[in-house]
C-alpha positions as CSV (number, residue, x, y, z in Angstrom):
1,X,-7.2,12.5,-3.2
2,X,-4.7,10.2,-5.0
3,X,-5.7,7.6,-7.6
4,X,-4.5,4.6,-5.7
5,X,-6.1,6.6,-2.6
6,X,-9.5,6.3,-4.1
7,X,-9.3,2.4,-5.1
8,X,-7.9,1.6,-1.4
9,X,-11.2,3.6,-0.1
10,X,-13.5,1.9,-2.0
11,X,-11.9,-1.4,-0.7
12,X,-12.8,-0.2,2.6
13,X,-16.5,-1.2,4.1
14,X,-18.3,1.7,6.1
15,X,-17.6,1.0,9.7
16,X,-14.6,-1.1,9.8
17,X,-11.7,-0.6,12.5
18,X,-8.8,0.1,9.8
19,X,-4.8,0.7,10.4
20,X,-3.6,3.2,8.3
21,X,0.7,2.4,8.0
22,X,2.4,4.9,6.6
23,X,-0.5,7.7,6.5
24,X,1.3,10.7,5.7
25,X,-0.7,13.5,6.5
26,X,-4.2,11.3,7.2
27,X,-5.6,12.0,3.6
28,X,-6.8,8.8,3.7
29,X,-7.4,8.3,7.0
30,X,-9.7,11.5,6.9
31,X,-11.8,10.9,4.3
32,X,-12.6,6.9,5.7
33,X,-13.6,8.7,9.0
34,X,-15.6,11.0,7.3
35,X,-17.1,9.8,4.3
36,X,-17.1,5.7,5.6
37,X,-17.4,6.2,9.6
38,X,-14.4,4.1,10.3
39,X,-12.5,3.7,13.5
40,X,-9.4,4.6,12.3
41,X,-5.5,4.5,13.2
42,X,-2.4,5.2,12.3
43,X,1.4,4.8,12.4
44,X,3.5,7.4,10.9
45,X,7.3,7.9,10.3
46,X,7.6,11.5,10.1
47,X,6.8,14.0,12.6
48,X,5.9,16.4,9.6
49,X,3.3,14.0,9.2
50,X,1.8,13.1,12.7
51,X,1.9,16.9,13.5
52,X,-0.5,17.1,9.9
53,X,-2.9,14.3,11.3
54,X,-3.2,15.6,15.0
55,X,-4.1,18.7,12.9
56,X,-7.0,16.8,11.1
57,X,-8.2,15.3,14.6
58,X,-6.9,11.8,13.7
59,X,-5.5,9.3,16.3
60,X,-1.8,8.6,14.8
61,X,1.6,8.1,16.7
62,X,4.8,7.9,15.4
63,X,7.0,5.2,15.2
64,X,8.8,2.7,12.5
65,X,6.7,0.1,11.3
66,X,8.8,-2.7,11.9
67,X,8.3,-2.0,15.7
68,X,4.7,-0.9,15.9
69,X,2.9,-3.7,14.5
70,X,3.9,-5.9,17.8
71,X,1.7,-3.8,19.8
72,X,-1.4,-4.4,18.7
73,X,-3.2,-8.4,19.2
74,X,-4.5,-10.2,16.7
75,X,-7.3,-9.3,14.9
76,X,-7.4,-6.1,16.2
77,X,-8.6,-4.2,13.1
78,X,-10.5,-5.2,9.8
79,X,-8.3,-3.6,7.3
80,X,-5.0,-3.0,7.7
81,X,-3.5,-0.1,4.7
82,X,-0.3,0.3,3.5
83,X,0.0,2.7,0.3
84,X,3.3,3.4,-1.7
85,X,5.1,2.3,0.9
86,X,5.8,-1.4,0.5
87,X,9.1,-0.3,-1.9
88,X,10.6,1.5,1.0
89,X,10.5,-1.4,3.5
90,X,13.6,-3.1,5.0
91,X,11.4,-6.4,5.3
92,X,8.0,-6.1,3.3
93,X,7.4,-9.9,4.0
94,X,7.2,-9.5,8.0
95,X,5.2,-6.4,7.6
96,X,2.7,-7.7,5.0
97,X,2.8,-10.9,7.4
98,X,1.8,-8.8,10.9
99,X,-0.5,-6.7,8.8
100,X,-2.4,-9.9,8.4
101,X,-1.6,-10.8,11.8
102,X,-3.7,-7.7,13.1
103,X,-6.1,-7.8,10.6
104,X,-8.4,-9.7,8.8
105,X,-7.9,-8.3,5.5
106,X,-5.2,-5.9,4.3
107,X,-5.0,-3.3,1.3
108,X,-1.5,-2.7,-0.3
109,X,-0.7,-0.2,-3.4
110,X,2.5,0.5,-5.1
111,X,4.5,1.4,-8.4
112,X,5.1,-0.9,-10.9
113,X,8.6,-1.0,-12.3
114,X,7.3,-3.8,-15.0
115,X,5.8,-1.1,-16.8
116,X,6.7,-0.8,-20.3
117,X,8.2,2.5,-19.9
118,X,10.6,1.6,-17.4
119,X,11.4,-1.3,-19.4
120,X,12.4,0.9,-22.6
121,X,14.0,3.4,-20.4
122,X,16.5,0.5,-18.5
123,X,17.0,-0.8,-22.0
124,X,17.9,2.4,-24.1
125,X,19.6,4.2,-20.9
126,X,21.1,1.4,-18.7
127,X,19.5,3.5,-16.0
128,X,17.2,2.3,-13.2
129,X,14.1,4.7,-13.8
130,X,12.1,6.4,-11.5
131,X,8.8,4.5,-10.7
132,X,5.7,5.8,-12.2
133,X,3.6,7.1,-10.4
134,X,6.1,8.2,-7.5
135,X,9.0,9.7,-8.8
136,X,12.3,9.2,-7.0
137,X,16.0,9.4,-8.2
138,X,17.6,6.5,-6.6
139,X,19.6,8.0,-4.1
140,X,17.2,10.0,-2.3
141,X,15.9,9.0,0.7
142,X,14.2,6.7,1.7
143,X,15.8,4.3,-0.5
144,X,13.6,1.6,-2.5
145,X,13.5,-1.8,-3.9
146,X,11.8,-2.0,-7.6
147,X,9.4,-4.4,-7.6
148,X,6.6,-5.8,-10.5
149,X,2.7,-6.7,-10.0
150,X,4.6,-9.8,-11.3
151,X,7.2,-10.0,-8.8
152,X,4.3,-9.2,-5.6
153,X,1.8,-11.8,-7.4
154,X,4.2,-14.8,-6.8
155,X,5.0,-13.7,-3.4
156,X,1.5,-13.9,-2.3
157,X,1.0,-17.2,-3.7
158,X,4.3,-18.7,-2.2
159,X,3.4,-17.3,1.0
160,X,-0.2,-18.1,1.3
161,X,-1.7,-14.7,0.9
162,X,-4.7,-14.3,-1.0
163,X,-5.8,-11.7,-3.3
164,X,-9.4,-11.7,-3.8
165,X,-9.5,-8.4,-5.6
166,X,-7.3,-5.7,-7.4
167,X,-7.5,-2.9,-9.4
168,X,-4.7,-1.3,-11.6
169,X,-3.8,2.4,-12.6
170,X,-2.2,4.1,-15.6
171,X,-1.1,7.4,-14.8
172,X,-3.5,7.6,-12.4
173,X,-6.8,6.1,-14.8
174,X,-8.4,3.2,-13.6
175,X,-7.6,0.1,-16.3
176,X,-10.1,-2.4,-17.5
177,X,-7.8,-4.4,-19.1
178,X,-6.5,-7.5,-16.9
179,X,-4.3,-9.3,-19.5
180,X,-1.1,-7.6,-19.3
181,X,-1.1,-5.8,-15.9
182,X,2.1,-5.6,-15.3
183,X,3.1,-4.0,-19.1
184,X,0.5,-1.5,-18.9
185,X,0.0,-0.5,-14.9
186,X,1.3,2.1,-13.5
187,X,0.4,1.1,-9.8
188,X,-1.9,-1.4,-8.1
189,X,-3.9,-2.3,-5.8
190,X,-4.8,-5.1,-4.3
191,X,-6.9,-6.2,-1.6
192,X,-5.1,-9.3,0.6
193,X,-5.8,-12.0,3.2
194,X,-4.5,-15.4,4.4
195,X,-5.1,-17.9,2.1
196,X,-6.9,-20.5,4.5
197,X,-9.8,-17.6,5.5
198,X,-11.1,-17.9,1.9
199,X,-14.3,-20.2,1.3
């Protein structure tokens, strides 16, 4: 399974109702049913992809994730999961905003563009580099927006999100190191929830 794949899981308590947005071909989704006995979802772009977690026995539809989110009440689910996606997103702030809305917690990973190699490359190339992580050249689709741990940290605290765990990556190893995240990660994780829930 995926680096970031194994942090979000281990975010995830046994049992919980959990969203999957985004799940690809239900690697995730699989393995929390399996190994964690959640009641999982999910919402998936790609019919490549839905037609991969039907195949794996996994309740999924298709749709965009800008519309599907409406459909479900509040609180509906525990954990709501969004990995590698967030770049890719016309309006991450009303999606990270309804995937608080539905759950009580959510779990978000992506690429870091502050990391010092994409920093030297921009510099010595005048070239947007690919993320790390999930390489992309920058006209393929589905288009992104670069983003930093930085840049996602002060959107959460201007927006009342808290984040009362992360983890980071480089190239896929687990750091220890929480000084300079956003230099030397890769990707991260991080687990989120309104700011007023926390005591």
């Amino acid at each position: 399974m995926r680096p970031d794949l194994q942090v979000i899981a281990e975010f995830i308590p046994a049992g919980a109702r959990v969203l999957d947005l985004g799940c690809g071909d239900g690697e995730l989704l699989e393995h929390l049913v399996t190994a964690k006995g959640v009641k999982g979802r999910g919402i998936e772009l790609s019919e490549q992809g839905v037609l991969a977690c039907v195949r794996r026995g996994l309740s999924v539809r298709q749709g965009k994730l800008e519309e599907g989110l409406g459909d479900y009440p509040a609180a509906a689910f525990d954990m709501v999961v969004l990995s590698q996606t967030l770049p890719f997103l016309d309006d991450p702030g009303m999606i990270l905003a309804e995937m608080l809305r539905v759950g009580r917690q959510a779990v978000v990973s992506f690429p870091n563009w502050g990391y010092w190699r994409c920093r030297l490359h921009l510099l010595a190339t005048g070239r947007m580099p690919a993320a790390p992580d999930l390489p992309q050249a920058w006209h393929e689709k589905p288009r992104w927006q670069a983003l930093t741990i930085t840049d996602f940290g002060q959107f959460c605290a201007a927006n009342g999100i808290a984040v009362p765990r992360q983890a980071y990556l480089a190239h896929g190893r687990r750091m220890r190191v929480y000084k300079v995240t956003n230099l030397l990660s890769t990707t991260g994780v991080f687990l989120l929830e309104k700011a007023i829930q926390r005591r």
